[in-house]
LOLUMNU-395588 format. One line per 5 residues: their letters; for each residue y, z, x of N, C-alpha, C. Coordinates in steps of 0.1 Angstrom, whole numbers, plus 5000, padded with zeros to 4 digits. Layout:
N
A	Y/Z/X/Y/Z/X/Y/Z/X | ... $
END
This chain:
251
XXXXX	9554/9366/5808/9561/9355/5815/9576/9356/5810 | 9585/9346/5816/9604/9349/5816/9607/9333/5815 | 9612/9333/5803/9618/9317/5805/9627/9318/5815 | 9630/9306/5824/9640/9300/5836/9656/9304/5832 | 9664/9321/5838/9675/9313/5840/9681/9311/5848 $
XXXXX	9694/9316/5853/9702/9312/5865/9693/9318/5878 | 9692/9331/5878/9687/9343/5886/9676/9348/5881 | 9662/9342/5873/9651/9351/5870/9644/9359/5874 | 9644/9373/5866/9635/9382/5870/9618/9374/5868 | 9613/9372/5873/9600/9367/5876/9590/9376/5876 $
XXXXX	9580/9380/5863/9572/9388/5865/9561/9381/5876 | 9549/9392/5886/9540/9385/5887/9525/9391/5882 | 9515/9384/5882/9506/9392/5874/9493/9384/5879 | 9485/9398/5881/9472/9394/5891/9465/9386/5885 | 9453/9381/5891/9447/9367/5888/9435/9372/5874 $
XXXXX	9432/9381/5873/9424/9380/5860/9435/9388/5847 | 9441/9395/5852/9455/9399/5839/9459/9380/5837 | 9462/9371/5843/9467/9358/5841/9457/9352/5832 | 9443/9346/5839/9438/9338/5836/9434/9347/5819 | 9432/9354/5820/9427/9364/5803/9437/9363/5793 $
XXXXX	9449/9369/5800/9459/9370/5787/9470/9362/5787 | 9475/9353/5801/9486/9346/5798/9485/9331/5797 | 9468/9329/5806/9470/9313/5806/9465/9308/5797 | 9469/9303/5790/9473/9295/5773/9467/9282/5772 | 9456/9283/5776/9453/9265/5776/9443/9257/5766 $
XXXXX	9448/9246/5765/9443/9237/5751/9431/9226/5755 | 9429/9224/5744/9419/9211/5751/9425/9195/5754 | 9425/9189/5762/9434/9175/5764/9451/9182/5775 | 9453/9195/5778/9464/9195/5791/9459/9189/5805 | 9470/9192/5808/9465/9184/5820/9470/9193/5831 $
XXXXX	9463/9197/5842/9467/9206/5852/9470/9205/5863 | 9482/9206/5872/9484/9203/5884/9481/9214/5895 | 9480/9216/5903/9477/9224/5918/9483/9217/5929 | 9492/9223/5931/9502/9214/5942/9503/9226/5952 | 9503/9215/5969/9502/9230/5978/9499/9224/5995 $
XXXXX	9496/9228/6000/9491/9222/6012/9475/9228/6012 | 9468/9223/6019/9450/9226/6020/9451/9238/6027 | 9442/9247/6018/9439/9257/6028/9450/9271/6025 | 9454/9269/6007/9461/9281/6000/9451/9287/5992 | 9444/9277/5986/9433/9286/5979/9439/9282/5963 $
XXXXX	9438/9263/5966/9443/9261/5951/9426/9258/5945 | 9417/9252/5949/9403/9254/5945/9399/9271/5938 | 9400/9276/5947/9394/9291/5942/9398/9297/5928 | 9418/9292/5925/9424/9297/5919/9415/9289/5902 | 9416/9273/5905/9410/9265/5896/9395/9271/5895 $
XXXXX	9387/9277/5900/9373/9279/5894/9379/9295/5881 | 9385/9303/5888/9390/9316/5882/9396/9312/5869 | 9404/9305/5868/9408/9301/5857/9400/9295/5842 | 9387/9285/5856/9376/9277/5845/9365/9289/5840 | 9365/9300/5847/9360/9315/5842/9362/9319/5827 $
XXXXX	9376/9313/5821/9377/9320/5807/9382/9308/5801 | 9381/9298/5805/9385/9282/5794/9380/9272/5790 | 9369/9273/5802/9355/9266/5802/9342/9269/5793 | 9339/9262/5785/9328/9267/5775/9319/9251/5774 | 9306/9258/5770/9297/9248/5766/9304/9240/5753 $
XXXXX	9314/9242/5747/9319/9230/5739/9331/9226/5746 | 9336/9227/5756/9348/9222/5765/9345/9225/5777 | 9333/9217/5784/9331/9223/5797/9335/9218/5811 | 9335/9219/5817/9345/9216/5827/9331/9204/5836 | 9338/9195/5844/9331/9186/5852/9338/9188/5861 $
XXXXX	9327/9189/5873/9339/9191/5886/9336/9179/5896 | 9338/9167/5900/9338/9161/5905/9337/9159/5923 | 9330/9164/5932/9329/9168/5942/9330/9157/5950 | 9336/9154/5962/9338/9146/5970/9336/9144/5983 | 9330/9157/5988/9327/9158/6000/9311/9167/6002 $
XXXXX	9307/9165/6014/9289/9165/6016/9292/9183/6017 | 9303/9190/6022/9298/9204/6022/9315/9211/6015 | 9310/9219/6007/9322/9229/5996/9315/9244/5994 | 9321/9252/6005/9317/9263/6000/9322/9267/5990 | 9333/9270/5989/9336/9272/5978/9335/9270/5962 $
XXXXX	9333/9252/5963/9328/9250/5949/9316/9254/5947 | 9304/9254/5960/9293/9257/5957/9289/9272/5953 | 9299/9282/5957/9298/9296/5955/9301/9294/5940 | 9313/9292/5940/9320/9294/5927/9314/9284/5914 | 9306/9278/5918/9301/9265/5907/9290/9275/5903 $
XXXXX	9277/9283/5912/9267/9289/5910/9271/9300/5908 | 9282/9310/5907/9281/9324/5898/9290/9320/5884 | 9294/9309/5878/9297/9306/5870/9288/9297/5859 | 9271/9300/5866/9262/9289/5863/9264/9274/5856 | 9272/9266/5866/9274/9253/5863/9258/9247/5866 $
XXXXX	9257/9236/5862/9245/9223/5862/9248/9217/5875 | 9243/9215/5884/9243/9209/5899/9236/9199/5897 | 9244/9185/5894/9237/9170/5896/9244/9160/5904 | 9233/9146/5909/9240/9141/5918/9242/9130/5914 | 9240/9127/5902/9246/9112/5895/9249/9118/5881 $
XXXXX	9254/9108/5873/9259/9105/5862/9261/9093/5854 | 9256/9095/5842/9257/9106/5832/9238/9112/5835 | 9234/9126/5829/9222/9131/5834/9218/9131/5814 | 9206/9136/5819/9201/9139/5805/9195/9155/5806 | 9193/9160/5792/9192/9172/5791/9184/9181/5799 $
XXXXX	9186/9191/5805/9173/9200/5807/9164/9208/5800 | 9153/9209/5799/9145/9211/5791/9153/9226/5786 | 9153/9233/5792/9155/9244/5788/9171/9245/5780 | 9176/9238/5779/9188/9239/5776/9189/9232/5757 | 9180/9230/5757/9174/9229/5742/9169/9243/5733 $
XXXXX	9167/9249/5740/9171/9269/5737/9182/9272/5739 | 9189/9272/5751/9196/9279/5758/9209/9275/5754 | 9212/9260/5747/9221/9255/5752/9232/9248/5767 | 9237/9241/5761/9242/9236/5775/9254/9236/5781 | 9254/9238/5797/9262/9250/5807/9277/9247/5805 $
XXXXX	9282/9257/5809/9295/9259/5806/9303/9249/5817 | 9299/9243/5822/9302/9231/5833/9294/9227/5842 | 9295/9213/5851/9287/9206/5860/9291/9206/5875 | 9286/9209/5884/9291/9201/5897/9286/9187/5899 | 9291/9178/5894/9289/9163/5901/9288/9158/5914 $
XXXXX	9280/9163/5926/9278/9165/5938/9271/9152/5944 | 9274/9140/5945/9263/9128/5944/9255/9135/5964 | 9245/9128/5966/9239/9128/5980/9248/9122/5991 | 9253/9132/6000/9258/9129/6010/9250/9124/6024 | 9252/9117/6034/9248/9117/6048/9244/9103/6053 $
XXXXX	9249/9091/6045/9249/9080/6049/9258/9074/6052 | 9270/9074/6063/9280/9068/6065/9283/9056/6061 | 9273/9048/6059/9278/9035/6054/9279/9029/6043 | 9270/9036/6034/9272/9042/6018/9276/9052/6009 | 9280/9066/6021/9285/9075/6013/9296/9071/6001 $
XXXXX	9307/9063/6009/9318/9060/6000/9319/9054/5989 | 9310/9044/5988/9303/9038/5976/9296/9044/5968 | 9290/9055/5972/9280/9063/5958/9288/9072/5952 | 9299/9080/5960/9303/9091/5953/9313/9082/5943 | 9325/9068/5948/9331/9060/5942/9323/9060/5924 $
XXXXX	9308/9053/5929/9304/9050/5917/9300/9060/5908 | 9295/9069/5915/9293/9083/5906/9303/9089/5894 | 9314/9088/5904/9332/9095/5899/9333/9087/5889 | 9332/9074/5892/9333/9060/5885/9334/9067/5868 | 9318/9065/5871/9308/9069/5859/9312/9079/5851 $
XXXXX	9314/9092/5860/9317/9106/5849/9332/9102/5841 | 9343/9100/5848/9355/9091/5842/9350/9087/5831 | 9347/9070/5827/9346/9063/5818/9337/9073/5809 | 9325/9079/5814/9318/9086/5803/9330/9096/5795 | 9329/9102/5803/9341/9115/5797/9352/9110/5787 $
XXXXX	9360/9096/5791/9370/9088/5784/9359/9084/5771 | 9350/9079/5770/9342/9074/5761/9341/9082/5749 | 9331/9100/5754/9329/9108/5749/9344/9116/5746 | 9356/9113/5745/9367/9114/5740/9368/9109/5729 | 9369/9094/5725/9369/9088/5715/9359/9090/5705 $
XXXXX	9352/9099/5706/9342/9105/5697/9345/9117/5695 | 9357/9122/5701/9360/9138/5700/9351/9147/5704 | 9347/9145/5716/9339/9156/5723/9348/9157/5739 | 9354/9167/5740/9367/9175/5750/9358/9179/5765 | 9366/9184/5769/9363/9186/5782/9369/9185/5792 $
XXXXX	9369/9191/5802/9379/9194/5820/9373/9185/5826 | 9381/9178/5832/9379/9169/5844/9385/9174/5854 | 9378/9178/5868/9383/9187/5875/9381/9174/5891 | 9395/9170/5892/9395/9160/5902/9401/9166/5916 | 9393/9176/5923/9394/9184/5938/9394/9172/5951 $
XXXXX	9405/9172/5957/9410/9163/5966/9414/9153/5959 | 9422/9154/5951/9427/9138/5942/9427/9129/5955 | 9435/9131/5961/9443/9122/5973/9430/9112/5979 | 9420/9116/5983/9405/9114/5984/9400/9100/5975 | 9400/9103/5962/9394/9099/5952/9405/9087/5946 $
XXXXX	9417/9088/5953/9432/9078/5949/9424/9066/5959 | 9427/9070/5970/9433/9061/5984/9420/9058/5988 | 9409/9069/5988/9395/9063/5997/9382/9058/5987 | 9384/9065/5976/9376/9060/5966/9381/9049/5957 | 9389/9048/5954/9396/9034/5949/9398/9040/5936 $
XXXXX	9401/9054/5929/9400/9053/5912/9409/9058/5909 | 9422/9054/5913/9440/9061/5911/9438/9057/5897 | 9434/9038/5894/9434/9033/5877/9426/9043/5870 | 9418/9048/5873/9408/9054/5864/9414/9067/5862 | 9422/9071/5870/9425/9086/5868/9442/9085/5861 $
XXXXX	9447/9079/5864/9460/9074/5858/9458/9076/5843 | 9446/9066/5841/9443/9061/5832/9442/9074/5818 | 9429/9086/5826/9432/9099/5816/9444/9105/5816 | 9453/9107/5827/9463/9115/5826/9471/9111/5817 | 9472/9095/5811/9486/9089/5805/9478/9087/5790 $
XXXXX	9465/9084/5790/9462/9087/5773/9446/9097/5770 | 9443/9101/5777/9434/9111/5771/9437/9123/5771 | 9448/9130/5769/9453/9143/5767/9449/9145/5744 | 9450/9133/5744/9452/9132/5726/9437/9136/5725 | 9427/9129/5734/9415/9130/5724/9408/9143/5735 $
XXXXX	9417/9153/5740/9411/9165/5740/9404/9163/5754 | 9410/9151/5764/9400/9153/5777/9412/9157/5790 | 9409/9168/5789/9422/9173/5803/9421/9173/5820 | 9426/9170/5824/9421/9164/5839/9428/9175/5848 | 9423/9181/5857/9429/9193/5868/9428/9186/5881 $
XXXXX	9438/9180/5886/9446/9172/5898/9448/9181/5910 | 9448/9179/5918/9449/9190/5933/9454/9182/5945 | 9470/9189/5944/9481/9176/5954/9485/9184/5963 | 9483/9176/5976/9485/9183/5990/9501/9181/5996 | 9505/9165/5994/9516/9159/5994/9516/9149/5981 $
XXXXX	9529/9153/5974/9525/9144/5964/9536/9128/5963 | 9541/9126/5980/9538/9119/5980/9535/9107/5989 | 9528/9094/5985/9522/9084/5989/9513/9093/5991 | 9503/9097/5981/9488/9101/5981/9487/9093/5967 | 9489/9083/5964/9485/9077/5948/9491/9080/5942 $
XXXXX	9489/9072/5932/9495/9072/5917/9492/9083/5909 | 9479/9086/5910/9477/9097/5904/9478/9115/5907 | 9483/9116/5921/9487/9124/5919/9502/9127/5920 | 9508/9117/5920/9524/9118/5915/9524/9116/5897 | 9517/9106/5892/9518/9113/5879/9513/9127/5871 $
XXXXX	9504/9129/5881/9500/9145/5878/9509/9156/5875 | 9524/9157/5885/9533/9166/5879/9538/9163/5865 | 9545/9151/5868/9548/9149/5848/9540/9146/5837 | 9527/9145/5842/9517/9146/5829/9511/9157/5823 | 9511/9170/5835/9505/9180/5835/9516/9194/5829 $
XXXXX	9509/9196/5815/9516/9208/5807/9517/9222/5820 | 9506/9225/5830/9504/9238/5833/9506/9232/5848 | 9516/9240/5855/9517/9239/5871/9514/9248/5879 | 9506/9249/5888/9502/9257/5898/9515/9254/5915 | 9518/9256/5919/9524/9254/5931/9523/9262/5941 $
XXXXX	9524/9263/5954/9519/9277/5965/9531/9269/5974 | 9527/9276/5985/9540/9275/5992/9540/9264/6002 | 9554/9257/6001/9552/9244/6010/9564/9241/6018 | 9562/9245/6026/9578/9241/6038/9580/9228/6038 | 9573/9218/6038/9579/9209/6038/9588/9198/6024 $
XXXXX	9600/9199/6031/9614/9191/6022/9607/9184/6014 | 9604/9172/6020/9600/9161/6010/9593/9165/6001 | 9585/9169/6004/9571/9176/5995/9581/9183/5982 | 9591/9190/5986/9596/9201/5975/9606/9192/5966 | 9609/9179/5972/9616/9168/5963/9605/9165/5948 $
XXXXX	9598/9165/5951/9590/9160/5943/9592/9169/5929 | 9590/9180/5931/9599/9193/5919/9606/9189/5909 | 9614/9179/5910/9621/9175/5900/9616/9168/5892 | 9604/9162/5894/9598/9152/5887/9589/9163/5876 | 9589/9175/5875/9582/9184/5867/9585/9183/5856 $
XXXXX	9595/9185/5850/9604/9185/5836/9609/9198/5835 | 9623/9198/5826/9623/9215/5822/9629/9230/5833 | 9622/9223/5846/9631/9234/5854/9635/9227/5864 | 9642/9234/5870/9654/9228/5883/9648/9227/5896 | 9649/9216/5900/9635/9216/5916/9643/9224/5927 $
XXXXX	9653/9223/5925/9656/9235/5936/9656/9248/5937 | 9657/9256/5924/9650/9265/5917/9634/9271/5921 | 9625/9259/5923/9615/9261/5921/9609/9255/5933 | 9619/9250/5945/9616/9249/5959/9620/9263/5966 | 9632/9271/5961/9634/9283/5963/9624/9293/5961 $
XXXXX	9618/9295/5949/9607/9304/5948/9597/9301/5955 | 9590/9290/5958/9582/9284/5963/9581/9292/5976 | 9588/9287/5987/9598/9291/5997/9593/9308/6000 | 9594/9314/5988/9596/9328/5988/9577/9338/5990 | 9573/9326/5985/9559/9335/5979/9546/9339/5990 $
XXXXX	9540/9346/5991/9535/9351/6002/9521/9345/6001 | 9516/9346/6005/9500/9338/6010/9489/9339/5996 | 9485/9324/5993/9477/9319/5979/9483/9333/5966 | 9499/9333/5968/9503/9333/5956/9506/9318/5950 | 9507/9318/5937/9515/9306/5931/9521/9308/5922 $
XXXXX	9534/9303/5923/9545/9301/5910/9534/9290/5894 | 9540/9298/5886/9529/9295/5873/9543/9288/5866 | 9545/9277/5861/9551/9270/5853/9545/9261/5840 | 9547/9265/5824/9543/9258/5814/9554/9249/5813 | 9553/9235/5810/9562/9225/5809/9570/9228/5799 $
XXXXX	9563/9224/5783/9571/9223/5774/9576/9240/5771 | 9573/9250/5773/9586/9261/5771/9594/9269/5783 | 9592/9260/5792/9598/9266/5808/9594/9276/5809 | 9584/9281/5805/9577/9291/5812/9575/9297/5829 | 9579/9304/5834/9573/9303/5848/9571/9324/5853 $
XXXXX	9561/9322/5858/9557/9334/5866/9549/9333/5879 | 9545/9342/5882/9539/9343/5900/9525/9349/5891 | 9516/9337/5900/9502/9344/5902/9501/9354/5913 | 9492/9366/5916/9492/9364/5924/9480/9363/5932 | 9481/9368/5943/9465/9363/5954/9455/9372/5948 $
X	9456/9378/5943/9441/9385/5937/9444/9395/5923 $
END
Protein backbone atom coordinates (compact mmCIF):
# COMPACT_ATOMS: atom_id res chain seq x y z
CA UNK A 1 0.00 0.00 0.00
CA UNK A 2 1.09 4.10 -0.72
CA UNK A 3 0.21 6.70 1.71
CA UNK A 4 -2.06 9.65 -0.10
CA UNK A 5 -0.06 12.23 -1.96
CA UNK A 6 -0.76 14.86 -4.45
CA UNK A 7 -0.50 12.35 -7.59
CA UNK A 8 -0.33 8.63 -6.01
CA UNK A 9 1.16 5.87 -7.51
CA UNK A 10 -1.60 3.45 -6.26
CA UNK A 11 -0.56 -0.10 -6.08
CA UNK A 12 -3.45 -2.65 -6.86
CA UNK A 13 -3.46 -6.08 -5.54
CA UNK A 14 -5.68 -9.12 -6.21
CA UNK A 15 -8.20 -10.23 -3.77
CA UNK A 16 -6.46 -13.11 -1.92
CA UNK A 17 -2.69 -11.31 -2.11
CA UNK A 18 -5.09 -8.34 -0.09
CA UNK A 19 -7.17 -10.14 2.14
CA UNK A 20 -3.86 -12.53 3.37
CA UNK A 21 -1.16 -10.00 3.59
CA UNK A 22 -2.41 -6.55 3.53
CA UNK A 23 -5.78 -6.46 5.27
CA UNK A 24 -4.75 -5.59 8.82
CA UNK A 25 -7.70 -6.11 10.81
CA UNK A 26 -8.42 -5.94 14.60
CA UNK A 27 -11.14 -6.99 16.74
CA UNK A 28 -13.76 -3.95 17.49
CA UNK A 29 -12.94 -1.98 13.61
CA UNK A 30 -15.54 -1.13 11.98
CA UNK A 31 -16.04 -1.69 8.22
CA UNK A 32 -17.58 0.19 5.49
CA UNK A 33 -18.59 -1.05 1.84
CA UNK A 34 -19.86 1.81 0.05
CA UNK A 35 -21.07 1.40 -3.75
CA UNK A 36 -24.18 0.98 -5.64
CA UNK A 37 -26.02 -2.75 -5.56
CA UNK A 38 -24.81 -5.02 -7.72
CA UNK A 39 -20.61 -4.30 -7.56
CA UNK A 40 -19.95 -7.22 -5.63
CA UNK A 41 -19.53 -5.39 -2.20
CA UNK A 42 -21.10 -8.78 -0.38
CA UNK A 43 -18.76 -11.21 -2.18
CA UNK A 44 -15.77 -8.93 -1.44
CA UNK A 45 -16.99 -8.98 2.53
CA UNK A 46 -17.32 -12.93 2.66
CA UNK A 47 -13.44 -13.13 0.95
CA UNK A 48 -12.22 -11.05 3.40
CA UNK A 49 -14.27 -12.95 6.46
CA UNK A 50 -12.17 -16.10 4.80
CA UNK A 51 -8.97 -15.02 6.83
CA UNK A 52 -10.33 -12.77 9.87
CA UNK A 53 -13.12 -14.71 10.94
CA UNK A 54 -12.30 -17.43 13.55
CA UNK A 55 -14.18 -19.39 16.06
CA UNK A 56 -12.87 -16.85 18.79
CA UNK A 57 -13.92 -13.77 16.61
CA UNK A 58 -16.56 -15.04 14.48
CA UNK A 59 -18.40 -13.23 12.17
CA UNK A 60 -22.54 -13.01 12.37
CA UNK A 61 -24.02 -12.23 9.36
CA UNK A 62 -27.30 -10.89 9.70
CA UNK A 63 -29.55 -11.68 6.65
CA UNK A 64 -32.43 -9.67 5.53
CA UNK A 65 -33.99 -10.98 2.83
CA UNK A 66 -35.94 -14.60 2.03
CA UNK A 67 -33.38 -15.37 -0.97
CA UNK A 68 -29.15 -14.59 -1.06
CA UNK A 69 -27.34 -16.47 -3.25
CA UNK A 70 -24.59 -15.36 -2.55
CA UNK A 71 -24.47 -15.29 1.22
CA UNK A 72 -25.87 -18.72 0.96
CA UNK A 73 -23.00 -19.96 -1.35
CA UNK A 74 -20.46 -18.11 0.50
CA UNK A 75 -21.90 -18.69 4.15
CA UNK A 76 -21.76 -22.73 3.25
CA UNK A 77 -18.11 -23.18 1.77
CA UNK A 78 -16.93 -21.10 4.65
CA UNK A 79 -18.95 -23.57 6.95
CA UNK A 80 -20.87 -20.96 8.86
CA UNK A 81 -24.01 -22.20 11.34
CA UNK A 82 -27.37 -21.50 9.42
CA UNK A 83 -30.02 -20.31 12.11
CA UNK A 84 -33.26 -18.68 12.07
CA UNK A 85 -33.52 -17.06 15.43
CA UNK A 86 -31.37 -15.87 18.10
CA UNK A 87 -29.52 -16.27 20.43
CA UNK A 88 -29.22 -20.56 19.56
CA UNK A 89 -27.69 -22.98 21.82
CA UNK A 90 -24.91 -25.33 21.03
CA UNK A 91 -24.82 -28.14 18.63
CA UNK A 92 -24.13 -31.26 19.82
CA UNK A 93 -21.31 -31.74 17.87
CA UNK A 94 -19.65 -28.73 18.34
CA UNK A 95 -18.64 -29.83 21.84
CA UNK A 96 -15.79 -31.80 19.87
CA UNK A 97 -15.51 -29.90 17.08
CA UNK A 98 -15.71 -26.62 18.46
CA UNK A 99 -17.75 -23.75 17.34
CA UNK A 100 -18.00 -22.36 13.60
CA UNK A 101 -16.05 -19.77 12.39
CA UNK A 102 -19.43 -17.71 11.88
CA UNK A 103 -23.42 -17.72 11.58
CA UNK A 104 -25.92 -16.91 8.95
CA UNK A 105 -28.80 -15.37 11.04
CA UNK A 106 -31.41 -16.12 8.30
CA UNK A 107 -34.92 -15.82 10.35
CA UNK A 108 -38.11 -17.72 8.16
CA UNK A 109 -39.20 -15.79 5.36
CA UNK A 110 -42.82 -15.89 3.33
CA UNK A 111 -45.28 -14.15 5.52
CA UNK A 112 -45.92 -10.73 4.21
CA UNK A 113 -47.58 -9.55 7.13
CA UNK A 114 -45.05 -10.66 9.60
CA UNK A 115 -41.97 -11.07 7.70
CA UNK A 116 -40.93 -7.51 8.86
CA UNK A 117 -41.47 -8.03 12.38
CA UNK A 118 -39.53 -11.33 12.78
CA UNK A 119 -36.43 -10.57 10.94
CA UNK A 120 -36.72 -6.85 13.05
CA UNK A 121 -36.84 -8.96 16.20
CA UNK A 122 -34.38 -11.52 15.28
CA UNK A 123 -31.64 -8.55 14.26
CA UNK A 124 -32.98 -7.06 17.39
CA UNK A 125 -31.69 -9.92 19.42
CA UNK A 126 -28.25 -10.77 17.72
CA UNK A 127 -27.38 -6.78 18.30
CA UNK A 128 -28.08 -6.55 22.08
CA UNK A 129 -26.67 -10.20 22.49
CA UNK A 130 -23.41 -9.46 20.71
CA UNK A 131 -23.32 -5.79 22.69
CA UNK A 132 -23.85 -7.77 25.93
CA UNK A 133 -21.36 -10.57 25.08
CA UNK A 134 -18.86 -7.53 24.56
CA UNK A 135 -19.02 -6.39 28.00
CA UNK A 136 -17.72 -9.64 28.99
CA UNK A 137 -14.97 -9.52 26.34
CA UNK A 138 -16.06 -11.96 23.93
CA UNK A 139 -15.37 -10.07 20.12
CA UNK A 140 -16.91 -10.69 17.15
CA UNK A 141 -18.12 -9.28 13.27
CA UNK A 142 -21.37 -7.96 12.99
CA UNK A 143 -21.95 -8.15 9.43
CA UNK A 144 -24.96 -5.73 8.73
CA UNK A 145 -25.73 -6.57 4.47
CA UNK A 146 -28.29 -4.06 3.26
CA UNK A 147 -27.77 -1.56 6.19
CA UNK A 148 -30.23 0.83 4.45
CA UNK A 149 -32.93 -2.16 4.96
CA UNK A 150 -32.33 -2.72 8.57
CA UNK A 151 -32.08 1.53 9.22
CA UNK A 152 -35.43 2.66 7.50
CA UNK A 153 -37.50 -0.75 7.22
CA UNK A 154 -36.55 -2.56 10.22
CA UNK A 155 -36.41 0.26 12.61
CA UNK A 156 -32.67 -0.53 14.19
CA UNK A 157 -30.49 2.68 12.95
CA UNK A 158 -30.51 3.11 17.39
CA UNK A 159 -29.27 -0.17 17.66
CA UNK A 160 -26.72 -0.10 15.08
CA UNK A 161 -25.48 3.53 15.74
CA UNK A 162 -25.38 2.34 18.89
CA UNK A 163 -22.30 -0.45 18.13
CA UNK A 164 -20.63 1.75 15.73
CA UNK A 165 -20.17 4.83 18.38
CA UNK A 166 -19.21 2.48 21.48
CA UNK A 167 -18.50 -1.12 20.77
CA UNK A 168 -15.36 -0.88 18.84
CA UNK A 169 -13.51 -0.75 22.64
CA UNK A 170 -14.96 -4.00 23.79
CA UNK A 171 -13.77 -5.83 20.47
CA UNK A 172 -17.34 -5.94 18.62
CA UNK A 173 -16.85 -4.66 14.93
CA UNK A 174 -19.75 -4.06 12.72
CA UNK A 175 -19.34 -4.39 8.54
CA UNK A 176 -22.01 -1.71 7.21
CA UNK A 177 -22.90 -1.90 3.29
CA UNK A 178 -23.95 1.72 1.77
CA UNK A 179 -25.66 2.07 -1.47
CA UNK A 180 -26.28 5.85 -1.01
CA UNK A 181 -25.06 7.14 1.97
CA UNK A 182 -27.25 9.51 2.00
CA UNK A 183 -30.75 9.66 3.69
CA UNK A 184 -30.41 5.80 4.07
CA UNK A 185 -30.10 6.32 8.12
CA UNK A 186 -28.02 7.22 10.56
CA UNK A 187 -26.24 4.42 10.51
CA UNK A 188 -25.02 4.27 7.45
CA UNK A 189 -23.77 7.81 7.32
CA UNK A 190 -22.00 7.19 10.53
CA UNK A 191 -20.50 4.17 9.08
CA UNK A 192 -17.88 6.17 6.98
CA UNK A 193 -16.53 8.05 10.09
CA UNK A 194 -16.61 5.26 12.40
CA UNK A 195 -15.20 2.70 10.17
CA UNK A 196 -11.16 2.28 10.45
CA UNK A 197 -11.26 0.07 6.87
CA UNK A 198 -13.11 1.50 3.60
CA UNK A 199 -14.14 -0.39 0.86
CA UNK A 200 -15.58 1.91 -2.02
CA UNK A 201 -16.46 0.81 -5.94
CA UNK A 202 -17.46 2.95 -8.41
CA UNK A 203 -20.18 5.54 -8.15
CA UNK A 204 -21.22 8.20 -10.74
CA UNK A 205 -23.33 9.73 -8.78
CA UNK A 206 -22.21 13.48 -7.25
CA UNK A 207 -24.02 13.44 -4.26
CA UNK A 208 -23.10 10.12 -3.34
CA UNK A 209 -19.23 11.09 -3.88
CA UNK A 210 -19.89 14.16 -1.43
CA UNK A 211 -20.14 12.03 1.18
CA UNK A 212 -16.08 11.26 0.79
CA UNK A 213 -15.25 13.91 2.90
CA UNK A 214 -16.82 12.70 5.74
CA UNK A 215 -14.03 9.67 5.80
CA UNK A 216 -11.16 11.43 7.55
CA UNK A 217 -7.52 11.75 6.48
CA UNK A 218 -7.96 11.84 2.68
CA UNK A 219 -9.36 14.40 0.30
CA UNK A 220 -12.97 13.41 -1.08
CA UNK A 221 -12.16 14.68 -4.27
CA UNK A 222 -9.16 12.69 -4.44
CA UNK A 223 -10.99 9.74 -3.75
CA UNK A 224 -14.21 10.67 -5.98
CA UNK A 225 -11.51 10.83 -8.70
CA UNK A 226 -10.20 7.38 -8.23
CA UNK A 227 -13.42 6.09 -7.59
CA UNK A 228 -14.48 7.45 -10.97
CA UNK A 229 -11.52 5.68 -12.48
CA UNK A 230 -11.89 1.93 -11.31
CA UNK A 231 -13.16 -0.75 -13.53
CA UNK A 232 -15.96 -3.24 -12.61
CA UNK A 233 -16.05 -4.72 -8.60
CA UNK A 234 -12.74 -3.16 -8.25
CA UNK A 235 -12.44 -1.09 -4.93
CA UNK A 236 -10.33 1.63 -3.75
CA UNK A 237 -8.97 0.18 -0.23
CA UNK A 238 -8.59 3.10 2.35
CA UNK A 239 -7.18 2.60 6.30
CA UNK A 240 -8.37 5.66 8.26
CA UNK A 241 -5.94 6.30 10.79
CA UNK A 242 -2.59 5.90 8.46
CA UNK A 243 -4.18 7.14 5.05
CA UNK A 244 -3.55 4.13 3.65
CA UNK A 245 -5.20 3.59 0.34
CA UNK A 246 -4.81 0.92 -2.59
CA UNK A 247 -7.09 -0.76 -5.30
CA UNK A 248 -8.59 -4.11 -4.73
CA UNK A 249 -8.95 -5.73 -7.39
CA UNK A 250 -11.99 -7.93 -9.03
CA UNK A 251 -10.36 -11.10 -8.45
Amino acid sequence: MTAMTAEPDLYTFSREEFAVRRFDYKPGQHVVFGGPTQRGKTTLAFQLLEYCATPTLPAYVAVSKPMDKTTQQEGKRLGYRRVTDWPVSKKLSEMWDGPPPGYLIWPKFGDLDNDTEVCARVTRNLINDRYTAGVKNKHGILVMDDTMVKSKIYGLDREMTTILAMSGAMGIGMWTFVQKPTDSGQASIWSYGASEHVFLTRDPDRRNQQRYNDIGGIDGQYVAQVTRSLKPYQFLYIKRTEAFVCVVDSK
